[in-house]
N, C-alpha and C positions, 0 to 999 in steps of 0.2 A: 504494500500500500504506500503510494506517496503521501509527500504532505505541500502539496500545491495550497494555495489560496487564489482564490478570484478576489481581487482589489478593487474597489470602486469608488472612486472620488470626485466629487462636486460634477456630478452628470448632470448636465441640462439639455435640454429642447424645447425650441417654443415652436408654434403653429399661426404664424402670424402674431396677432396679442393675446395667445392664448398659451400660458408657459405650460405643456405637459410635463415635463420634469424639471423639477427646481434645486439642482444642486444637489445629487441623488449619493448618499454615502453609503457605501458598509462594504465589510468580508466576508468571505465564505471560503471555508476549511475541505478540500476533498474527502470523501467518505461521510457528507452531510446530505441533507434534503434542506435547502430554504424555501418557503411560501410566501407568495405577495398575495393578498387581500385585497379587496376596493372596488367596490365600483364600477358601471362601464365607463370608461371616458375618467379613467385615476388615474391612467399612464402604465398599465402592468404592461399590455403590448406593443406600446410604443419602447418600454426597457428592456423587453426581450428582443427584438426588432435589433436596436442598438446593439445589443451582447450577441446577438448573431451577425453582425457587421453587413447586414441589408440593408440598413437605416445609418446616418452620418448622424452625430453629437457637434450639438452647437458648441460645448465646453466639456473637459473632465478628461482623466486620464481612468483607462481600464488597462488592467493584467494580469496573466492567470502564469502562474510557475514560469515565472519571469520573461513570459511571453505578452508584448503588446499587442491592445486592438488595431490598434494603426498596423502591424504585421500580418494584413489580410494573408495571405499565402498560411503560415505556418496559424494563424488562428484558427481559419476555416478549417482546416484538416483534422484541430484537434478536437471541435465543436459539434453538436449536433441539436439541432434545431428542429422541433416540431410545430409549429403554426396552429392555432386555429380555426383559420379555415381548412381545409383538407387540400394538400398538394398535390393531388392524384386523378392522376386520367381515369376518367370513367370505363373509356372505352377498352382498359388496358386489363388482362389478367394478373392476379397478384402476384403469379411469377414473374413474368413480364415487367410489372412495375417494379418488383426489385431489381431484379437488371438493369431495368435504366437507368434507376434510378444510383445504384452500384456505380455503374459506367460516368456518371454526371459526374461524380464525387471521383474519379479517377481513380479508382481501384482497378487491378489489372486481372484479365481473365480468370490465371490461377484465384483469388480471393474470389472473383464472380461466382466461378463452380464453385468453392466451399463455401460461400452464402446460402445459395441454393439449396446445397446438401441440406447447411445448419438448418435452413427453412422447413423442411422437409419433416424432422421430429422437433422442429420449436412448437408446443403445444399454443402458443398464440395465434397461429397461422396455419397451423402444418394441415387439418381441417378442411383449407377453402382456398388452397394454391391457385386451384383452377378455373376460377370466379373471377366475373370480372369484379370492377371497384362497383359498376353499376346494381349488380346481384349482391354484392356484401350488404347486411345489416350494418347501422351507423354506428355498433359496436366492433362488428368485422373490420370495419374500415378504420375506423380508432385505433386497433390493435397493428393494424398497416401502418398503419402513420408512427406510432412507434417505432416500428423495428426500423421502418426507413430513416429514421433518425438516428439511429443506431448506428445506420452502417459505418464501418472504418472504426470502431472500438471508439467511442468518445471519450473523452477524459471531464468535459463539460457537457450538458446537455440543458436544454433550453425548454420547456415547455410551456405550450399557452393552452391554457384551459385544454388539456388533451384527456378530458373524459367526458366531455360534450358531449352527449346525445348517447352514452354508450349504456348497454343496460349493465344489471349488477353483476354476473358473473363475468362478462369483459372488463369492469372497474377491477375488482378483486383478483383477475388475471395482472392486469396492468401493474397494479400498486406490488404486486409479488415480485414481478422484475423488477419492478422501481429500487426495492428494499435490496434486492440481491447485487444491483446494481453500486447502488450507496456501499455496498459491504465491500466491494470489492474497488471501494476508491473514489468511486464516479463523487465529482461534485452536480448535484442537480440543483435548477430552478424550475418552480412549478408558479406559474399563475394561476390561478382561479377563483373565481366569484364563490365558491360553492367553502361556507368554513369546514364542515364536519367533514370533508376530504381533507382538507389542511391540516387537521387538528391530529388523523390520524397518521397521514405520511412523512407530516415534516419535523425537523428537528428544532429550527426557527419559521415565525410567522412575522414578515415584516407589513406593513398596512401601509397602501399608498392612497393618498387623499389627496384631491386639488395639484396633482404630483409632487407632493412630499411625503415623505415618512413619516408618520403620524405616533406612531405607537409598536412597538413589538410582543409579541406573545409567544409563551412558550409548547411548542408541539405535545402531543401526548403521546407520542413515538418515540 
């Protein structure tokens, strides 16, 4: 297990005259789960956006084990990023979307076929390989969304609201990787509106308001 920290100091973004994040602080320790709280429109996915380096910061310096955000190359690679909207062709089988999605991320053949394989007995997935995204349940496809995030072993991993619409035993699948994940190093961030998720995955809960930190709370994990 390393001992990486994610550093984050005085993050801003405005939206015109509308400051989303005002000077956004804190750390996080790998082998953790943090949780943001708040609101629609508190700036959880406008912060994750930024920590996945798709979105530019007005001000603030970010770095993870002595790795800068401004080092798009070596950050992207070490990052994995889940979005809440869903990033997946419809049209595409879930094999298929891992491949490409595999290939996007610059992983080479050899790793393509041992994804595949891993996919193949990952009980998340392994089920409904040959479904398109359009025939997955919006738990099925939740569980896609993960693993695509996953791919290339993250060291960081980003998530927005990634239990959206998924029913209970695709939550309970999820949060099981999530934990195994944390054990074996991963620093995660989770958004979401929902606290009784928060309450039970995370280690810290940070609340963002009017985009500031408002308050912290401690996980019951």
């Amino acid at each position: 297990m390393n001992n990486d920290t994610l550093s984050v100091r005085g993050l801003s973004k405005a939206w015109a005259a509308q400051q989303a994040l005002d000077h956004i602080s804190f750390e996080q320790a790998s082998g953790s789960i943090l949780g943001f709280s708040g609101d629609n429109g508190a700036g959880k996915s406008t912060l994750l956006k930024i920590l996945a380096s798709v979105l530019g910061r007005d001000q603030g310096q970010v770095s993870f084990g002595g790795i800068s955000l401004d080092d798009h190359g070596p950050w992207r690679r070490m990052t994995g990023y889940v979005p809440q909207d869903l990033a997946l062709d419809e049209r595409l089988p879930v094999r298929d979307t891992l491949k490409f999605w595999a290939a996007a991320r610059g992983l080479s053949k050899t790793d393509q076929a041992y994804i595949l394989q891993a996919a193949a007995a990952d009980p998340l997935i392994s089920g409904f390989l040959d479904k398109t995204i359009r025939q997955c349940s919006g738990g099925m496809a939740r569980r896609v969304s993960l693993i695509v995030g996953l791919l290339g072993d993250p060291r960081l991993l980003l998530l927005d609201e990634p239990f959206a619409g998924a029913d209970q035993d695709s939550r309970e699948m999820m949060i099981g990787r999530l934990l195994q994940l944390r054990s074996r190093g991963c620093a995660i961030l989770v958004a979401s509106h929902e606290p009784e998720v928060l309450d039970r995955l995370c280690d810290r809960i940070l609340v963002l308001k009017d985009g500031k930190l408002t308050e912290a709370a401690v996980g019951s994990n």
